[in-house]
N, C-alpha and C positions, 0 to 999 in steps of 0.2 A: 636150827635146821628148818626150812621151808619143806614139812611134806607133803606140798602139792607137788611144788616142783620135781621129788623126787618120783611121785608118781605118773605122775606127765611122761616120765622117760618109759613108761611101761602102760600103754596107754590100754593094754588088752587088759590088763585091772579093773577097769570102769565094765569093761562087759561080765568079768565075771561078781565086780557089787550087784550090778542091777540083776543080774540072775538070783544070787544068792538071798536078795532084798524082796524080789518075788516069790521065792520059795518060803522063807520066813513067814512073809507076810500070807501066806496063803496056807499055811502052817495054823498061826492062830485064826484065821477064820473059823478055818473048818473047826480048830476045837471048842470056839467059839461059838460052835452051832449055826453058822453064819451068819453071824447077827450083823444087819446090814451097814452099819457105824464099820464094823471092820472090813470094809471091801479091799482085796487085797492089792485094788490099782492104787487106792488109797495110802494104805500103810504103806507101800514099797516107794510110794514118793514121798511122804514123809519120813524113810529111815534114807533114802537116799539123799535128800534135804540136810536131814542134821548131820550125817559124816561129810557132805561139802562142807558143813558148816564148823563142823570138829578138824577136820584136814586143811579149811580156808582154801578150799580148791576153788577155783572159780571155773563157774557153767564154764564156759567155752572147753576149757581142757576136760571135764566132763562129756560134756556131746563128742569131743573129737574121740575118746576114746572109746564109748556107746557105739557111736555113728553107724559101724555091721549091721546092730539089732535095729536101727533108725531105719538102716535100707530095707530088712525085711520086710516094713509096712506094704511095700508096693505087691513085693510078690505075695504076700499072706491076704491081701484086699485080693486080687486075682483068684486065687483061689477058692474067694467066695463061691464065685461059678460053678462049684461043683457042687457043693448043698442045693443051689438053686436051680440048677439041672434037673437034680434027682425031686425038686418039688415043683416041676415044670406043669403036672396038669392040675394041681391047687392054685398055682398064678393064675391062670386062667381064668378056672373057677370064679376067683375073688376079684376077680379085674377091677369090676365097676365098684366095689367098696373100697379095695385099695386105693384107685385114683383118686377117691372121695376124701379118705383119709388124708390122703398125701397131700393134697391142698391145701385143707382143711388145718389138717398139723403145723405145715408148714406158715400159711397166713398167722395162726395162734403164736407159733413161735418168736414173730417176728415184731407182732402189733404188742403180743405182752410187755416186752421187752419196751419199747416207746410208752407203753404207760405209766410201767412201773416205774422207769428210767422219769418220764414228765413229773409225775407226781412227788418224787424221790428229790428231784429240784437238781440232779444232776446235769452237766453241761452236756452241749452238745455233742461233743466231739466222741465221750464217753460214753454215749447213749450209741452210737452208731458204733463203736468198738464191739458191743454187747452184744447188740443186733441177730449178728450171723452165728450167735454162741453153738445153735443144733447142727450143725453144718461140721465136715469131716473139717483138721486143723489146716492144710494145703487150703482149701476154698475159703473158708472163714475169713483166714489172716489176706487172702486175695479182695476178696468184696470189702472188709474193712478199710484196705490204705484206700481201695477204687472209690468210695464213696467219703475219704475224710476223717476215718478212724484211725484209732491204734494199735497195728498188728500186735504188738508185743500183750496190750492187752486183749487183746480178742484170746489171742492165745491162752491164757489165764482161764479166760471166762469158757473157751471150749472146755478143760479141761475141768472144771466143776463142773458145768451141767453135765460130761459125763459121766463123773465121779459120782457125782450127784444122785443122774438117773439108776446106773449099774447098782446104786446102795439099796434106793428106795422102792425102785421097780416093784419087785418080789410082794414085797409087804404091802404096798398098795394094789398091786392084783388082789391078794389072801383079803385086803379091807374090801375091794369092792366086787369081789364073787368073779371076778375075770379068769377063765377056764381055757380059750382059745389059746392055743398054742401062735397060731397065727395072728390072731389081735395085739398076745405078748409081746412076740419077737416086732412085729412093724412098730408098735408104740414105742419100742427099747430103741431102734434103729434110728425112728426119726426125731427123735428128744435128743438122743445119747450117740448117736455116730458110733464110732470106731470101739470104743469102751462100754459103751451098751450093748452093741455088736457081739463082744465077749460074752458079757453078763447072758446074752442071751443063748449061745451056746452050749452055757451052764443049764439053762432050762430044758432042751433039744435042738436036734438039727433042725428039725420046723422050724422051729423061734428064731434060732441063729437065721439061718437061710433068708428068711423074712427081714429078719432087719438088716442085713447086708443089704437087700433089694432097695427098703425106705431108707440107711443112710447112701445110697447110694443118687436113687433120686431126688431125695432133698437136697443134695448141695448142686443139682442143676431146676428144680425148682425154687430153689429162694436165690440162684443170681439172677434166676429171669424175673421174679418175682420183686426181687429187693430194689430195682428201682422207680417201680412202679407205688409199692406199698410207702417209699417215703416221700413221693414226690406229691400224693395223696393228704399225706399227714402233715406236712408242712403247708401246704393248699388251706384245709383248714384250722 
């Protein structure tokens, strides 16, 4: 018996794994103490990984029957605006460090990435997949194929740096004395997009709020940015 196939015929199943794979997963965090290795975006993709892998379903009949919770992305990003409404005279406040930050971040994010990638001895093509890794997954896998990359891997690479970020964030505040709620959530937003976004939620509305605003203008900072920065680096 093929049971992908049987589950394919009940494709609302996939929405309720991924539900259930998040509550799990968020389940041992917490008793976990939240020790940042168990981040729960983390675990709920690897328990969703291994039953495609135990079921032999193949992604696509998976996203098709996901797809509801896919579409949510847009309206739950919209909604950001409402945290950042209500920290509408902090933005202000911060303007001229934010802008600073966001540049800043954004150049780092961008130039690390061609280093580590040079030095690494990786090819081209897979150095510019990487590139756009801090950038929401829509932009990313855009400026990739636009400049010569691999959406499919870019896609990858978004999704570890924000795994990544949401894991370690926390702990490398507590290492480096970082208190700012504000400094939090922007550094979560513009590393981490959309899964930082989260993580930072978990901290407060400030943080969240804040990093909705940086992942929001970093993925129109590093298109305007990304072809300047490699057109530069290949120059020299």
């Amino acid at each position: 018996m093929n049971f992908s196939i049987d589950l394919a015929q009940f494709p609302a199943t996939w929405i309720a794994v991924t539900g259930l794979a998040y509550l799990l997963a968020n389940k041992i965090y917490k008793q976990a103490n939240c020790f940042p290795l168990l981040n729960p975006v983390l675990i709920s993709v690897l328990l969703i990984i291994g039953i495609l892998q135990l079921t032999h379903t193949p992604y696509d009949v998976y996203f098709h029957g996901a797809q509801p919770i896919h579409l949510l992305l847009g309206p739950a990003t919209v909604a950001l605006a409402i945290p950042l409404y209500s920290n509408l005279a902090k933005m202000k406040a911060y303007f001229w460090p934010l802008l600073i930050a966001l540049g800043v971040g954004s150049l780092v994010g961008m130039v690390s990435v061609l280093i580590i990638g040079s030095a690494l001895g990786l090819d081209w093509q897979t150095v510019l997949s990487f590139v756009p890794k801090s950038c929401t997954t829509p932009i990313a896998m855009a400026l990739a194929q636009e400049h010569g990359g691999l959406p499919s891997l870019t896609a990858n690479a978004v999704i570890i740096a924000g795994v990544g970020g949401a894991a370690l964030a926390v702990p490398l505040y507590q290492w480096f004395n970082i208190k700012h709620e504000v400094a939090q959530g922007f550094a979560l937003g513009l590393a981490s997009h959309g899964v930082g976004t989260a993580r930072a939620f978990q901290i407060s509305d400030t943080a969240g709020a804040f990093s909705g605003l940086a992942m929001g203008f970093n993925g129109v900072v590093t298109a305007l940015l990304l072809p300047l920065v490699l057109s530069i680096w290949l120059y020299f």
